[in-house]
C-alpha positions as CSV (number, residue, x, y, z in Angstrom):
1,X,0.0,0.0,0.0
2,X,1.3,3.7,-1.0
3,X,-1.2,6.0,0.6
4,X,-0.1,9.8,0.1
5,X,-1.5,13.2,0.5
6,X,0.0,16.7,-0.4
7,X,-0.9,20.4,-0.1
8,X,-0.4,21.6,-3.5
9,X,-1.0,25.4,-4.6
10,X,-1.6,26.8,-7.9
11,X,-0.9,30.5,-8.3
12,X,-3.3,31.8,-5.2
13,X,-5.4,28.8,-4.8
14,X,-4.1,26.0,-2.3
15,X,-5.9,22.6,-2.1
16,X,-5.1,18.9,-0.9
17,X,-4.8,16.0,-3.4
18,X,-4.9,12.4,-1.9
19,X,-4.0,9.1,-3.6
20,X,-4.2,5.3,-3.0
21,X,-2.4,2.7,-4.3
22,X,-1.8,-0.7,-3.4
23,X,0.5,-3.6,-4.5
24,X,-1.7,-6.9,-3.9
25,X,-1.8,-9.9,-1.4
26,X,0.9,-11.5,-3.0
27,X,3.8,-8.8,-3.6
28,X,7.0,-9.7,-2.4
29,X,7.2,-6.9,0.0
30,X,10.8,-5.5,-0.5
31,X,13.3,-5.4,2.6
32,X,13.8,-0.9,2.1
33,X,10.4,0.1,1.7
34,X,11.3,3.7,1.8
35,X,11.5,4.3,-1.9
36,X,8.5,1.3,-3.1
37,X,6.7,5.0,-4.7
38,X,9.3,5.9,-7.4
39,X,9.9,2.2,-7.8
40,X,6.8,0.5,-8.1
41,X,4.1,2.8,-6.7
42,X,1.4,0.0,-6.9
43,X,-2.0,0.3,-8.6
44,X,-3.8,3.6,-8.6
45,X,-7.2,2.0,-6.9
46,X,-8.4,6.1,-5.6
47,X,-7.7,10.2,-5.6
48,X,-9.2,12.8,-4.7
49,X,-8.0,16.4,-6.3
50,X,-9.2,19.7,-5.9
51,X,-6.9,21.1,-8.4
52,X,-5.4,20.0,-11.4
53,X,-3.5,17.3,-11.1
54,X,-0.1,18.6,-12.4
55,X,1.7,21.8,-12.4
56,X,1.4,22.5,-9.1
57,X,4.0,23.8,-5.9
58,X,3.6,20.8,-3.8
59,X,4.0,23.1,0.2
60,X,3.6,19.6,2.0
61,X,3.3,15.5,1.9
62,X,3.3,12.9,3.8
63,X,3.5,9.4,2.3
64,X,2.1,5.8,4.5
65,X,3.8,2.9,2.9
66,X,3.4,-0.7,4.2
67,X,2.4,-3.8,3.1
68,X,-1.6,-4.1,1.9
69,X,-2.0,-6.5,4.5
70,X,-1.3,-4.3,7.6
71,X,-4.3,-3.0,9.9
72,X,-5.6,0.2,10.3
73,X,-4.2,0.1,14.1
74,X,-0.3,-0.6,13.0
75,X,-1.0,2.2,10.6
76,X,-2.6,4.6,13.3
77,X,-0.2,3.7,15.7
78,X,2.9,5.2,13.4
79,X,1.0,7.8,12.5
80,X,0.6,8.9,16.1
81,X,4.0,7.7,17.0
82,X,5.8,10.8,14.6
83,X,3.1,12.8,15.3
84,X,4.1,12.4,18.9
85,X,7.5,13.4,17.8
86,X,6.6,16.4,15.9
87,X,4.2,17.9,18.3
88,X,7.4,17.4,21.3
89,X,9.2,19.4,19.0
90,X,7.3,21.9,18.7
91,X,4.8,22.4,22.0
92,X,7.9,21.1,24.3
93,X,10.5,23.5,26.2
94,X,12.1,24.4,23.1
95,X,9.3,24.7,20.6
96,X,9.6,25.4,17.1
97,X,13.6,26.8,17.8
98,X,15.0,23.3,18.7
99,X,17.8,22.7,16.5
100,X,20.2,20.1,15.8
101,X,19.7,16.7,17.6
102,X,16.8,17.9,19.2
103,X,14.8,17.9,15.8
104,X,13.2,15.8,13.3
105,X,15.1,16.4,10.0
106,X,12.8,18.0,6.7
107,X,11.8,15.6,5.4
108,X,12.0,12.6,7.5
109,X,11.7,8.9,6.8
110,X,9.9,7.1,9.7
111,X,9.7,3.4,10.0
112,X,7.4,1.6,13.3
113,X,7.0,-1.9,12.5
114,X,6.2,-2.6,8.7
115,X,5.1,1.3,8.1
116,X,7.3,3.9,6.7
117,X,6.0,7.0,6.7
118,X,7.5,10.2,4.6
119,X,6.8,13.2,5.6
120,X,8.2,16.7,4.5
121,X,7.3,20.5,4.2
122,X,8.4,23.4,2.5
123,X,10.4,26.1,4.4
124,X,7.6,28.0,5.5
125,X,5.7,25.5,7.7
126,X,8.3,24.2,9.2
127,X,7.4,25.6,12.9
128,X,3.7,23.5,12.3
129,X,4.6,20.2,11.2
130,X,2.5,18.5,14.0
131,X,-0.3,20.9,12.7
132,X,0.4,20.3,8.9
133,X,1.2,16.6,9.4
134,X,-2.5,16.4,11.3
135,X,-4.2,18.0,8.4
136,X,-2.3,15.5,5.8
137,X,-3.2,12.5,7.8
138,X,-6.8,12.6,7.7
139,X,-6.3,12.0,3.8
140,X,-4.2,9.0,4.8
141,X,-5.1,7.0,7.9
142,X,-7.6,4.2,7.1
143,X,-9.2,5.5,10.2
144,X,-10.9,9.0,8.1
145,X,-9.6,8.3,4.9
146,X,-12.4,8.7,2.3
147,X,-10.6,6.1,0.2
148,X,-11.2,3.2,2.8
149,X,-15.4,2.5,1.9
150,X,-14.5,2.7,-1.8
151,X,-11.7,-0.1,-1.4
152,X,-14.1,-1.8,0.6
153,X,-16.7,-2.3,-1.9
154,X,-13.8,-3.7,-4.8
């Protein structure tokens, strides 16, 4: 499964666009996960744009890859888990000015248990990842994920 979502703008509109893919029972699910999208993305099953679909300035993304198989809880639980992360960084002592060590880098790979998650932002929103990641994860956790009835009913 390659589940991602990105804020995209286009000149002085901004929007989200959502996709699903997914790679079938029987992939051979490879030991680096990390890159599966600009390998072998998977099979294009749902989107949902509200802009055109290329030419855009992509501001933020966050990427769930793991195998098809995986529950909704492993997937929640990463999701939380960096969320977590991001939201120490920037709601703890130091807040958005932690540098170094104390940070996540931009953009950050992620692994808990079979899920990788990718998640990066432009410059800009930086100092709200937690709040930016929060608003990309509703396209992607199976949880609120429009995508998850229409897989359903295949």
């Amino acid at each position: 499964m390659y589940a991602t979502a990105h804020r995209v703008v286009r000149g002085e509109r901004e929007g989200f666009h959502a996709f699903l893919h997914k790679h079938g029972v029987h992939y051979v699910w490879p030991q680096d996960p990390w890159n599966l999208p600009e390998r072998d993305p998977g099979e294009l099953l749902w989107d949902n744009t509200s802009l055109p679909r290329h030419g855009n300035r992509v501001r933020s993304y966050l990427d769930v890859i793991a195998p098809d198989t995986i529950s909704a809880r492993e997937i929640d639980t990463a999701l939380t888990a960096l969320w977590a992360q991001l939201a120490a960084e920037e709601f703890g002592p130091k807040g958005a000015h932690a540098t170094g060590n104390d940070r996540l880098p931009n953009p950050v790979v992620y692994q808990h248990g079979s899920v990788v998650l990718r998640f990066g932002v432009e410059l800009g929103l930086e100092g709200t990842r937690a709040l930016e990641m929060a608003q990309l994860r509703a396209a992607v956790d199976p949880a609120t994920a429009r995508w998850e009835q229409v897989v359903q009913v295949r």
